[in-house]
PyMOL Python script that loads the backbone (N, CA, C, O; Angstrom):
from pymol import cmd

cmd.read_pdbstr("""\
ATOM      1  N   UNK A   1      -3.950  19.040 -11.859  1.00  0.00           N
ATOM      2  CA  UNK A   1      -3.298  17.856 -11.314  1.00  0.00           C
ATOM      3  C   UNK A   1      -4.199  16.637 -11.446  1.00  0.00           C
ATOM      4  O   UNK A   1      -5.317  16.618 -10.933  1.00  0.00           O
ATOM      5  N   UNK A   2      -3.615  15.449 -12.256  1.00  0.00           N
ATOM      6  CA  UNK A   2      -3.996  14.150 -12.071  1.00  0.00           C
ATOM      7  C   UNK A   2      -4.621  13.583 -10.380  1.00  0.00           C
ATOM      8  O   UNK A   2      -4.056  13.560  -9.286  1.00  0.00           O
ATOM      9  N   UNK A   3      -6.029  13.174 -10.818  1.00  0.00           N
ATOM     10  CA  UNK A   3      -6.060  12.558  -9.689  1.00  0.00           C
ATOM     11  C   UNK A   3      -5.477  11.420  -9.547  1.00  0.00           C
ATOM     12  O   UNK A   3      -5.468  10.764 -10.588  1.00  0.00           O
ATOM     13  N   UNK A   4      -4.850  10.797  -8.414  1.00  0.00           N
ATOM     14  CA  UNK A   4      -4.108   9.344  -7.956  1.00  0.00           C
ATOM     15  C   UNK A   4      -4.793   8.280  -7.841  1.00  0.00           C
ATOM     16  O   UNK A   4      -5.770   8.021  -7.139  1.00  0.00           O
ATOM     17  N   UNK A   5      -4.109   7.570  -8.711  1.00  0.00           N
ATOM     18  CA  UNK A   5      -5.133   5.921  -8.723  1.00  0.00           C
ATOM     19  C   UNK A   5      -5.016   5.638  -6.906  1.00  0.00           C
ATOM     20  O   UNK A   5      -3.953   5.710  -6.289  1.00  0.00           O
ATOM     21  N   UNK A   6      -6.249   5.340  -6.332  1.00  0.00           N
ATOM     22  CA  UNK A   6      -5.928   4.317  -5.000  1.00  0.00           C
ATOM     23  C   UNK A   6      -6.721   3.222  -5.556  1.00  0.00           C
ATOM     24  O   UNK A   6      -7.751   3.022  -6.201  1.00  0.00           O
ATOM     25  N   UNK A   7      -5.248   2.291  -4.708  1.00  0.00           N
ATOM     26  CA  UNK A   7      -5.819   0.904  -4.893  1.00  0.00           C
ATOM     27  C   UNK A   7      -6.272  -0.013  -3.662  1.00  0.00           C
ATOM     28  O   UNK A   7      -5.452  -0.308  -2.793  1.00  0.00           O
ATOM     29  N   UNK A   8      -7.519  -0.430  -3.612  1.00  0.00           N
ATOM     30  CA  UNK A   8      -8.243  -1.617  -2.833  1.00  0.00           C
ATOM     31  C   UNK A   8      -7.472  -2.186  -1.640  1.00  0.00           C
ATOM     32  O   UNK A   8      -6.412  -2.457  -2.204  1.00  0.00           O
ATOM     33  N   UNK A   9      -7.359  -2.430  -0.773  1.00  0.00           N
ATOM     34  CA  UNK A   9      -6.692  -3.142  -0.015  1.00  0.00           C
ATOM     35  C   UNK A   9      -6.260  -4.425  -0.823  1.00  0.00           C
ATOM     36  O   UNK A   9      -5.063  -4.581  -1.067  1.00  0.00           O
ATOM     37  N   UNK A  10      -6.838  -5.002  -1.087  1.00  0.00           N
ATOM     38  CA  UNK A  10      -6.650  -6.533  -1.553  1.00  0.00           C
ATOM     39  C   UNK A  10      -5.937  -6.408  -2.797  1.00  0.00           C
ATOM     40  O   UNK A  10      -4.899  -7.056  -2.934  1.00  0.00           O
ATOM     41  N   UNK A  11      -6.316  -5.726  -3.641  1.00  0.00           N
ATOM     42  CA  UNK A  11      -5.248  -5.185  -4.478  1.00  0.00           C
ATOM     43  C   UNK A  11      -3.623  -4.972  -4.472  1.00  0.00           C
ATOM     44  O   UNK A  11      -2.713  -5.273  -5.244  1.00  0.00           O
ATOM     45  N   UNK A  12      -3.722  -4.277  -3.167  1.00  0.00           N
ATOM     46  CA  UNK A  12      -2.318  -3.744  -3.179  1.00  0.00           C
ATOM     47  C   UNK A  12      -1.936  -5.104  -2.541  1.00  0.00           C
ATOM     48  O   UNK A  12      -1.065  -5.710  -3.165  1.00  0.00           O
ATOM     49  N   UNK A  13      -2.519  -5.844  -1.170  1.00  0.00           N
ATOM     50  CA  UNK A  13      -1.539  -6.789  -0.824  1.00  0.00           C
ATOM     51  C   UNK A  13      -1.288  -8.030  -1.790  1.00  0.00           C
ATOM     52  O   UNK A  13      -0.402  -8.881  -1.709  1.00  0.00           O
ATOM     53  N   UNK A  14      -2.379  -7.891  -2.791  1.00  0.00           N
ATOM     54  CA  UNK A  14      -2.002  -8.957  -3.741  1.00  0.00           C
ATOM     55  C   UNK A  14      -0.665  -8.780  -4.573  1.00  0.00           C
ATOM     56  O   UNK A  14      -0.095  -9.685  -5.183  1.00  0.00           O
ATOM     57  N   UNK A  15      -0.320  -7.636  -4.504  1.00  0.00           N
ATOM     58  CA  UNK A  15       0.931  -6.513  -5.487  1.00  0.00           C
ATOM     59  C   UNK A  15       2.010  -7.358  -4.770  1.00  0.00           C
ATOM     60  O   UNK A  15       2.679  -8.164  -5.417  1.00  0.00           O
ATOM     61  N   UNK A  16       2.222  -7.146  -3.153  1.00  0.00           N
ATOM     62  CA  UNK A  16       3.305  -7.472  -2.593  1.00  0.00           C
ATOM     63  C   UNK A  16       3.178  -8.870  -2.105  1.00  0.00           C
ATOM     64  O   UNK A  16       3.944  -9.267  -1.227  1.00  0.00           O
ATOM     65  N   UNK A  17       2.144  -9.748  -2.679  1.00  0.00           N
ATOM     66  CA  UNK A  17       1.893 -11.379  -2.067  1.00  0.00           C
ATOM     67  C   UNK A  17       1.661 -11.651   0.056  1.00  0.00           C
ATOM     68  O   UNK A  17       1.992 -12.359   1.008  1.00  0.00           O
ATOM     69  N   UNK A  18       1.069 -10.768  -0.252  1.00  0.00           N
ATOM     70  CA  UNK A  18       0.439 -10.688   1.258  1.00  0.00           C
ATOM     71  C   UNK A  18      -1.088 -10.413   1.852  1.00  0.00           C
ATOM     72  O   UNK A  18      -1.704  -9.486   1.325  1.00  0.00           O
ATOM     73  N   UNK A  19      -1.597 -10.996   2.683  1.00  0.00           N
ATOM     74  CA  UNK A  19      -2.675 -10.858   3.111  1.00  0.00           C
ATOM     75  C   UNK A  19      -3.097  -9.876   3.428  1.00  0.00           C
ATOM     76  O   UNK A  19      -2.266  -9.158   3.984  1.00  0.00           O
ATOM     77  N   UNK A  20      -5.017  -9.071   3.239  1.00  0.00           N
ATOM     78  CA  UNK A  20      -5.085  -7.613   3.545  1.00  0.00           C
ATOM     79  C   UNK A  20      -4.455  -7.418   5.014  1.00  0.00           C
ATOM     80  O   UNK A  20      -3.824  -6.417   5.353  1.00  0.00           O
ATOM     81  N   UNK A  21      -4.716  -8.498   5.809  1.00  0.00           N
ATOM     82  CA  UNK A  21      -4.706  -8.404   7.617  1.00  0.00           C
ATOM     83  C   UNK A  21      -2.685  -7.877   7.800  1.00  0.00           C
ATOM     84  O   UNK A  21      -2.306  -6.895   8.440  1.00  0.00           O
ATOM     85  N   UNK A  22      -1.978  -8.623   7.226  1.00  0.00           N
ATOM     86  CA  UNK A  22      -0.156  -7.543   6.900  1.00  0.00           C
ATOM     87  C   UNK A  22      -0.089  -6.569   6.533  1.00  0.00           C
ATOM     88  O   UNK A  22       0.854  -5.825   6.802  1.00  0.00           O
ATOM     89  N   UNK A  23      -1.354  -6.159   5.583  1.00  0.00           N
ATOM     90  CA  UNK A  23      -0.777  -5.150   4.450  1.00  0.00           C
ATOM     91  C   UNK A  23      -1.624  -3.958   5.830  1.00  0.00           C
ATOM     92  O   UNK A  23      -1.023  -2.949   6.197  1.00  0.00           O
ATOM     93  N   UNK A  24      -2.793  -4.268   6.314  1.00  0.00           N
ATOM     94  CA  UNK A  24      -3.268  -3.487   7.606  1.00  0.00           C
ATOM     95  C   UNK A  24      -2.054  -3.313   8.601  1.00  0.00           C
ATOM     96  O   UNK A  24      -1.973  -2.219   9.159  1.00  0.00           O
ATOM     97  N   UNK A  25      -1.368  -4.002   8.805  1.00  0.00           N
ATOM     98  CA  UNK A  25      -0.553  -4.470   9.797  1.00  0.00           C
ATOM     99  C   UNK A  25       0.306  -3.716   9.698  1.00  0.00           C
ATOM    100  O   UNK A  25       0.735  -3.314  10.780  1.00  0.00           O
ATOM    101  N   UNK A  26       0.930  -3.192   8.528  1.00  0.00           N
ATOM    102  CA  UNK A  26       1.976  -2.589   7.882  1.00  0.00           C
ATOM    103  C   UNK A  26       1.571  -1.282   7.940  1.00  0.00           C
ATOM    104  O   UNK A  26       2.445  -0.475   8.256  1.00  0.00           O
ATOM    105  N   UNK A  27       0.374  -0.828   7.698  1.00  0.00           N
ATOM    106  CA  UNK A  27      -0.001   0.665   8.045  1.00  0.00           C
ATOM    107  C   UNK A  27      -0.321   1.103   9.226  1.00  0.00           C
ATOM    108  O   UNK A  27      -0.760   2.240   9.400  1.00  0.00           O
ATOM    109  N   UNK A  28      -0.110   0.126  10.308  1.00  0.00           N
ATOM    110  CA  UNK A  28      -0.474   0.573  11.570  1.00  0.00           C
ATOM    111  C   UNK A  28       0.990   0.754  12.058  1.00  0.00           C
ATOM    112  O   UNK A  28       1.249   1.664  12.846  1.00  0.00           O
ATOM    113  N   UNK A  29       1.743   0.092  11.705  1.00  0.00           N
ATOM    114  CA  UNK A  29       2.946   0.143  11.754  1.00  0.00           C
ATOM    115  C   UNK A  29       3.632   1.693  10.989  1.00  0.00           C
ATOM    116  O   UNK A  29       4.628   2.211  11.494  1.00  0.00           O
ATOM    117  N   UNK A  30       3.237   2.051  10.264  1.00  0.00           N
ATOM    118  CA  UNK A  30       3.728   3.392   9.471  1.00  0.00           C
ATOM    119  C   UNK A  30       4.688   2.491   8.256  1.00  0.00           C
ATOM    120  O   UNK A  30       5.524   3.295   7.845  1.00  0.00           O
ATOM    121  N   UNK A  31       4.816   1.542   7.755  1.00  0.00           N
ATOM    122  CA  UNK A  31       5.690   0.716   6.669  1.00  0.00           C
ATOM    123  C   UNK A  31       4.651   1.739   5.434  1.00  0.00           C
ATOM    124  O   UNK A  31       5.154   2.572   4.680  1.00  0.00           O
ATOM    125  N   UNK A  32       3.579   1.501   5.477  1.00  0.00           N
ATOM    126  CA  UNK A  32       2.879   2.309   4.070  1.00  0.00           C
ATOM    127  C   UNK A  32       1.475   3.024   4.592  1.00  0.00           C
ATOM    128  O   UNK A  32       0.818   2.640   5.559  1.00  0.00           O
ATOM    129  N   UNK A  33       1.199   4.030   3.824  1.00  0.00           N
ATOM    130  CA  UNK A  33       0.263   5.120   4.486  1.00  0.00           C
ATOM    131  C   UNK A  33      -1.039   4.904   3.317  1.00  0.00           C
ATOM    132  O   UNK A  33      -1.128   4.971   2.091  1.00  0.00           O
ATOM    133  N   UNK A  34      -1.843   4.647   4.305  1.00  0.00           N
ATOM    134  CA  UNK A  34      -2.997   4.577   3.390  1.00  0.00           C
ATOM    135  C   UNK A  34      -3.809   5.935   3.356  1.00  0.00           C
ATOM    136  O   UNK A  34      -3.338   6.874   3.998  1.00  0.00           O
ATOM    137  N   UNK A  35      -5.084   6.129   2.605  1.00  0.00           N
ATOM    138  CA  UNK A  35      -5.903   7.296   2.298  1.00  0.00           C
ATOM    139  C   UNK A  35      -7.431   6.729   3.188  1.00  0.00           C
ATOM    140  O   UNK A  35      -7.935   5.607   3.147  1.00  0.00           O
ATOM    141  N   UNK A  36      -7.751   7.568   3.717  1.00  0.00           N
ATOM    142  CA  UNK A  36      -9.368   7.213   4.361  1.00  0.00           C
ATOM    143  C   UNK A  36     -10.258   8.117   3.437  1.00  0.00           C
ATOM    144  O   UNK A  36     -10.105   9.336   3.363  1.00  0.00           O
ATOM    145  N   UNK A  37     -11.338   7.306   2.637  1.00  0.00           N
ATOM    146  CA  UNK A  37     -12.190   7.550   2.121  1.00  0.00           C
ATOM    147  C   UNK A  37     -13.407   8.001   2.855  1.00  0.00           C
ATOM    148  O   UNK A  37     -13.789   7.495   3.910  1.00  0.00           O
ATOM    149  N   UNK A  38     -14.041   9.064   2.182  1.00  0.00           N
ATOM    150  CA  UNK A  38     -15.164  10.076   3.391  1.00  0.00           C
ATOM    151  C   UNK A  38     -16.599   8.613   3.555  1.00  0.00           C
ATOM    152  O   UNK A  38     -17.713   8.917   3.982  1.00  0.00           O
ATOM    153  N   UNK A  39     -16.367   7.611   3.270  1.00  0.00           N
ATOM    154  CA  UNK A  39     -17.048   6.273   3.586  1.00  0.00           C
ATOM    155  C   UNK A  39     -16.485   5.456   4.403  1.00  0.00           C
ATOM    156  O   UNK A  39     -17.078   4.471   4.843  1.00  0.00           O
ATOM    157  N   UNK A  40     -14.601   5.930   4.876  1.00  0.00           N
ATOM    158  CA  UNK A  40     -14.553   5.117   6.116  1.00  0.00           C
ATOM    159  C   UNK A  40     -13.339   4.236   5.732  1.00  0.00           C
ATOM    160  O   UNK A  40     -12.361   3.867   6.382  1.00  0.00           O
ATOM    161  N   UNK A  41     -13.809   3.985   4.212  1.00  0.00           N
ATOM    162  CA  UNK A  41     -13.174   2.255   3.690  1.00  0.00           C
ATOM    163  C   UNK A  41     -11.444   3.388   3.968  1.00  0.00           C
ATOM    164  O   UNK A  41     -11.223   4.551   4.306  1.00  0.00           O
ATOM    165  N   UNK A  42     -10.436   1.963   3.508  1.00  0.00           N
ATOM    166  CA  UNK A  42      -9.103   2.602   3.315  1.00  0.00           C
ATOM    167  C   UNK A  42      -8.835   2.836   1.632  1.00  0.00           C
ATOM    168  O   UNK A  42      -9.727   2.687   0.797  1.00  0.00           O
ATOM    169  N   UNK A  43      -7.356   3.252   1.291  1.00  0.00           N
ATOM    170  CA  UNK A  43      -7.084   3.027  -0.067  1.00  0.00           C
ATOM    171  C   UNK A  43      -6.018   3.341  -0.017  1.00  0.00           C
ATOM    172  O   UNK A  43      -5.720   4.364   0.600  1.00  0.00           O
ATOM    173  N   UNK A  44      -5.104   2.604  -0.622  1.00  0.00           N
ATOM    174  CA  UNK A  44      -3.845   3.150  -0.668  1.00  0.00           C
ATOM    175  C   UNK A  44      -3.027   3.436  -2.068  1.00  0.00           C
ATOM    176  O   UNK A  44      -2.903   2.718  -3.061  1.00  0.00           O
ATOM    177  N   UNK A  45      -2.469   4.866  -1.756  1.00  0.00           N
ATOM    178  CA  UNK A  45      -2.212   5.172  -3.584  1.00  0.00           C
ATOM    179  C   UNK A  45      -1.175   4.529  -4.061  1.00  0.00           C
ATOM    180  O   UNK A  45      -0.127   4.228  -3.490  1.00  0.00           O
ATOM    181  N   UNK A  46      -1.609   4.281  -5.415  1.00  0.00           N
ATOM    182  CA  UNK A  46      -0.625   4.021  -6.088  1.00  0.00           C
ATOM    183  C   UNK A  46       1.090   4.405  -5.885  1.00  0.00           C
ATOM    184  O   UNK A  46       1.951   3.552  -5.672  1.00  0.00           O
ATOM    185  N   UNK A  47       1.239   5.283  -5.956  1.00  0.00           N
ATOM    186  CA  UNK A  47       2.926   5.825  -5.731  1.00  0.00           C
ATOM    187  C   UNK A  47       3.305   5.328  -4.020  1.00  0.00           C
ATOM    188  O   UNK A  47       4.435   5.184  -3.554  1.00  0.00           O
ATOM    189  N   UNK A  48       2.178   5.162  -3.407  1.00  0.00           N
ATOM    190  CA  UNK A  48       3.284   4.523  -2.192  1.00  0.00           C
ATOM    191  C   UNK A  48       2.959   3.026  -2.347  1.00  0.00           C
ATOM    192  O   UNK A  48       3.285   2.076  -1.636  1.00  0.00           O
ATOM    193  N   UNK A  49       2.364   3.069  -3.263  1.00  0.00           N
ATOM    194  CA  UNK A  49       2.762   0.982  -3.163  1.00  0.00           C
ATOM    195  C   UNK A  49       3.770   0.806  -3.927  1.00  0.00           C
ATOM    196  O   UNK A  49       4.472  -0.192  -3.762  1.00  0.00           O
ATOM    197  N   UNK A  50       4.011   1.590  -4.770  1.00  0.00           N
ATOM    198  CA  UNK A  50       5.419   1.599  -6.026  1.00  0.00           C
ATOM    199  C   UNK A  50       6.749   2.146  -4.918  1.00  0.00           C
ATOM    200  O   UNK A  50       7.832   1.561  -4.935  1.00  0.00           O
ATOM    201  N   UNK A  51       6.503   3.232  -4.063  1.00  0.00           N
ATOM    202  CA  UNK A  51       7.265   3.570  -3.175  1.00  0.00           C
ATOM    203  C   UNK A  51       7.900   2.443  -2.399  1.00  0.00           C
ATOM    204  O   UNK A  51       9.116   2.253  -2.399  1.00  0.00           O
ATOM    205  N   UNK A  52       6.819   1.521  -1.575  1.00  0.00           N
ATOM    206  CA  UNK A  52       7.440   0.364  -0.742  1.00  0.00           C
ATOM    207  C   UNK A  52       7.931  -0.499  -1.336  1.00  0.00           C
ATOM    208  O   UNK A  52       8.699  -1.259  -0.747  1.00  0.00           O
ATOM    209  N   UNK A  53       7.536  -0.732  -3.242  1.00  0.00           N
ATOM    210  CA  UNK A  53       7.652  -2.457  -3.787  1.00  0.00           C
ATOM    211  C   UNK A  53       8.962  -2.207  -4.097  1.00  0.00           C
ATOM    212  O   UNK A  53       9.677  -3.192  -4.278  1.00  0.00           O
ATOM    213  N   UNK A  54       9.720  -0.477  -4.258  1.00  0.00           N
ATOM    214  CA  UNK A  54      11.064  -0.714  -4.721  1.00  0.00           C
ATOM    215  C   UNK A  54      12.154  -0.647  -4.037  1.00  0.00           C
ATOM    216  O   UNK A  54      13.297  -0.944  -4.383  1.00  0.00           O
ATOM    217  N   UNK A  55      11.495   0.037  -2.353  1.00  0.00           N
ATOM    218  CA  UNK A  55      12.118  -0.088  -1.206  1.00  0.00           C
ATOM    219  C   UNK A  55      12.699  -1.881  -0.569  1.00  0.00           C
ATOM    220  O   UNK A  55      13.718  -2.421  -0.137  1.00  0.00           O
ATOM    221  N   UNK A  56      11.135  -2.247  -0.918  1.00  0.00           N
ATOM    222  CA  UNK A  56      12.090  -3.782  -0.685  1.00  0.00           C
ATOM    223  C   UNK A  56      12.516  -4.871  -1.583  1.00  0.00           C
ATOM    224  O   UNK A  56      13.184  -5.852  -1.256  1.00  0.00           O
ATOM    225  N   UNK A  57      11.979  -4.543  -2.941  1.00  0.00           N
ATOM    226  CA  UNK A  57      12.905  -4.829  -4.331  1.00  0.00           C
ATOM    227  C   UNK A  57      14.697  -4.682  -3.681  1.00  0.00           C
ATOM    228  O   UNK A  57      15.381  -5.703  -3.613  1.00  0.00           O
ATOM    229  N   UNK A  58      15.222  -3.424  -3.286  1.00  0.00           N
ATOM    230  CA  UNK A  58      16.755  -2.725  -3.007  1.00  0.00           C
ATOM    231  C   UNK A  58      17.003  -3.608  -2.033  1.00  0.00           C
ATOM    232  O   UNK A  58      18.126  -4.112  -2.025  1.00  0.00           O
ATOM    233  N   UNK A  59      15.951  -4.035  -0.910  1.00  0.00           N
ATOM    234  CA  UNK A  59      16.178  -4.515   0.581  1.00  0.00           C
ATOM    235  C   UNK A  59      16.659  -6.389   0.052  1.00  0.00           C
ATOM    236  O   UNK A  59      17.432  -7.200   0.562  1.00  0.00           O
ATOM    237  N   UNK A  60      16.001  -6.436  -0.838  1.00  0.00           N
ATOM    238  CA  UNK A  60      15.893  -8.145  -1.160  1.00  0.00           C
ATOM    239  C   UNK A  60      17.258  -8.311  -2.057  1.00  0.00           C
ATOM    240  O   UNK A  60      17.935  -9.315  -1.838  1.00  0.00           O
ATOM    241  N   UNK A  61      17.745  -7.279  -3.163  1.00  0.00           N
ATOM    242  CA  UNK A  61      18.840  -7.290  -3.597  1.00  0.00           C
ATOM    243  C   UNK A  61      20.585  -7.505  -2.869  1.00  0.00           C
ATOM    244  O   UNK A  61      21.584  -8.062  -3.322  1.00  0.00           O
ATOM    245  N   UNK A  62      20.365  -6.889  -1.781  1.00  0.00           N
ATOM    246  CA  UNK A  62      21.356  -6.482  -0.733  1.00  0.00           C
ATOM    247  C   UNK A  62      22.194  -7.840  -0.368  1.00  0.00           C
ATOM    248  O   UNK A  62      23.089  -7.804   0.476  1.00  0.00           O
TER     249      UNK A  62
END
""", "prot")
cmd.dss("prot")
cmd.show_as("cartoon", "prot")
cmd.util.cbc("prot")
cmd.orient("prot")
């Protein structure tokens, strides 16, 4: 099995045009699940940032 790209905090909220402090905001919330690295930092994988961007891609279409 492929390991999963995780991406940076700043990364990903740059994906969805939002600040890291929302995109935190949003995982405390359960909106997207991040990964804890055995250093503490966060990361969040790839497939759930593609997961949420097409969840509200559908939400913005509506």
């Amino acid at each position: 099995m492929m390991e999963e790209e995780l991406l940076r905090p700043r990364d990903a909220a740059k994906m969805f045009g939002i600040s890291v402090k929302t995109l935190w905001k949003w995982q405390k919330k359960g909106i997207i699940k991040a990964v804890k690295l055995p250093t503490g930092k966060l990361r969040y994988p790839r497939s759930e940032v593609e997961r949420l961007w097409k969840s509200l891609k559908a939400t913005e279409s509506q």
